[in-house]
Steps between C-alpha positions, in 0.01 A plus 500: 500500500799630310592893607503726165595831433210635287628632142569903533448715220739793489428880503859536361550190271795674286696612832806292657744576754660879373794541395661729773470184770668279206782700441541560865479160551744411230697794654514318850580135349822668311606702740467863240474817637087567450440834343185340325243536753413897634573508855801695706780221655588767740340610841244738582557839724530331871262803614228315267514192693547674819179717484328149384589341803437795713132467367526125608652610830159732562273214432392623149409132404162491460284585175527847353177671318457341131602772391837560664628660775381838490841687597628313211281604248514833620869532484431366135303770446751741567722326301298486205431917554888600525604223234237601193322813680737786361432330147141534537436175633208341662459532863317156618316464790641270768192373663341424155790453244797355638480116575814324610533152318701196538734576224458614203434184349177497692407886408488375165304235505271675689457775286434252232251335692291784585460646164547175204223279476422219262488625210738798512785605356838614642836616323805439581831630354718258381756414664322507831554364925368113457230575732261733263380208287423272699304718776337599153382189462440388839239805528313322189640825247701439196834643457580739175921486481583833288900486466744769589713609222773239461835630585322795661290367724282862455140503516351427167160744515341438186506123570366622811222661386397245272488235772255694702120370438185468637601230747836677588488512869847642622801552398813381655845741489837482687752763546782468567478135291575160584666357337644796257576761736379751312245785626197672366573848378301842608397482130386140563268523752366818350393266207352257682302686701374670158417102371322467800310752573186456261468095620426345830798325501670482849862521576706274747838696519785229604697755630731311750860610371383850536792587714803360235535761236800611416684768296301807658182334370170509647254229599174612273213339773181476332408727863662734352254580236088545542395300253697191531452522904151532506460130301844338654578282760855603568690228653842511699723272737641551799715191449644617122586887711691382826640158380268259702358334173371174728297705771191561201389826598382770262170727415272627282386824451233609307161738486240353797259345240772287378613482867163362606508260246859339554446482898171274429755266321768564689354422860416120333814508377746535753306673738784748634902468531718451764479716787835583617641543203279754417567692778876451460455628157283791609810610766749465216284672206495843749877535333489551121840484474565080411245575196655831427797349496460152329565701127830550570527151736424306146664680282817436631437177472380525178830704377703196642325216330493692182848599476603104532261421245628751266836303493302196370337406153148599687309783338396687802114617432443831695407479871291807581359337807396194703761290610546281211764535183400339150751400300520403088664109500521562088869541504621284747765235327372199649454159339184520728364824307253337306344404788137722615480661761392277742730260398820715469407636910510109596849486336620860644366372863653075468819609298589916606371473832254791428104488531298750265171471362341509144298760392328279303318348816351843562318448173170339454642332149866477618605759278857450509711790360883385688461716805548375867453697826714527800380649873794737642343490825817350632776558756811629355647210531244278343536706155842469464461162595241445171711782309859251503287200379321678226874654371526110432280645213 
């Protein structure tokens, strides 16, 4: 008998390894300072991992409800109320609309999975996370890609309106946006909501750099306004708010039939999430102060990084939140120029020392229009580490 691996036919023939673990792999094998992929280089509060291992300590080991741990989600709750309640927000129901997830990652894929079926129809704004397609797909829907405005990166609502159909399932937004770091307007979400609110459509609101806006802005949740909240799952991190990226902890709030709907998928899906960590989160969440804080915490880092790249040939794009800065490669006197995207951040990353990544890879045609994004989540250190190199410029 001969041993044979039967032929496997993909779900996801067109997808490959993504580009953020090949530029951080080409990062490692070159020794460049990484400021492709989006995660902090820099150390959590100590009280964090001390009220984690306190939780340990007490023998909270075991499996939490599905749901999540209720003091969690109820400290969530109160969250939600103080953070979009005075603007006429939606107060959600811990018991029946908070569920804690393993990431947010896994919130959206959920989400997708317990409203797309074969046969639907999702959009998806172009440029968009790499997850959104493919959970698209996985869930047997097809994804529409409606563009931002080039340059912009704004919301384009009449190609938004055109895309909706008959077999338009949900919609897919996120504010503030990776990877342009722009946000969604007041005026933005008021138009969207009007879109809407005559279809079925439902709303998955990727809202997880909701704490990094900067300039006196504010974070427009889709909670914030009745329409959008009562078709939206709104989806946040834990690990994007107090820099612990690899513990994959988040949640999802939305109305209790929606709820009731992502928990059936959910609890076959990852069940429930880490115990302690939960309750080590729920300890540290009693203090608003890291989020209230984190504006200011990233905008200083922002200023920094933008300043040094103001003394280069970059074309700074604006940064109105997230923790990512675009920049324009057009006028950059290189013999490299020509190069696309993708190409020219293999050169920056072997030859500068300096990981970015294309925008074009957050395309589903690989629009390339010469802009590359850097993550400022970085010690001090770190930045003017990447900021020397890129003078080379």
């Amino acid at each position: 008998m001969i041993a044979r691996t039967p032929e496997l036919i993909s779900k996801l023939p067109s997808i490959g390894t993504n580009i953020f673990t090949v530029m951080s792999t080409l990062a490692a094998e070159k020794g460049a300072v990484n400021l492709g992929q989006g995660y902090p280089d820099f150390e959590c509060d100590p009280a964090l991992v001390d009220a984690v291992s306190d939780a340990m300590r007490r023998g909270l080991n075991q499996y939490p409800p599905m749901a999540g741990v209720p003091v969690l989600r109820e400290l969530i709750q109160a969250k939600l109320r103080a953070w979009h309640g005075p603007h006429g927000g939606r107060d959600y129901d811990a018991a029946t609309e908070i569920t804690i997830t393993a990431g947010a990652t896994q919130a959206i894929i959920t989400a997708i999975l317990s409203v797309v079926r074969p046969g639907d129809e999702a959009i998806v704004l172009d440029p968009c996370y790499d997850s959104y397609v493919p959970n698209i797909e996985l869930a047997g829907g097809r994804a529409v890609r409606v563009p931002l405005h080039p340059g912009t990166f704004r919301p384009d609502f009449d190609r938004i309106s055109a895309a909706i159909g008959p077999r338009t399932r949900a919609l897919i937004v996120n504010s503030p946006h990776n990877p342009s770091a722009t946000t969604w307007s007041q005026a933005d979400m008021l138009k969207l909501q009007d879109i809407l609110a005559p279809t079925d459509v439902l709303l998955i609101a990727d809202e997880v750099y909701e704490h990094m806006v900067f300039d006196g802005r504010q974070h427009h949740g889709a909670a914030r306004f009745a329409g959008l909240a009562a078709r939206a799952f709104i989806v946040s991190s834990f690990g994007k708010t107090y820099h612990v990226t690899g513990w994959k902890v988040g949640f999802v709030a939305a109305p209790a039939p929606l709820t009731d709907e992502f928990r059936k998928v959910h609890q076959f899906n990852v069940f429930t999430v880490n115990t302690p960590m939960q309750h080590g989160l729920a300890s540290y969440l009693a203090d608003p102060r890291p989020y209230l804080e984190l504006p200011a915490f990233y905008q200083r880092k922002r200023d920094l990084f933008r300043a040094g790249l103001a003394k280069t040939r970059f074309k700074l794009l604006p940064c109105e939140g997230s923790y990512f800065q675009c920049v324009d490669i057009s006028n950059l006197a290189v013999p490299e120029r020509h190069l696309g995207e993708a190409e020219f951040c293999k050169w920056l990353t072997s030859e500068i020392g300096v990981a970015a990544i294309p925008l074009s890879a957050f395309y589903g045609d690989g629009f390339d229009q010469n802009v590359v994004r850097f993550c400022f989540a970085k010690k001090e250190e770190t930045l003017h580490s990447a900021l020397e190199r890129l003078a080379r410029l």
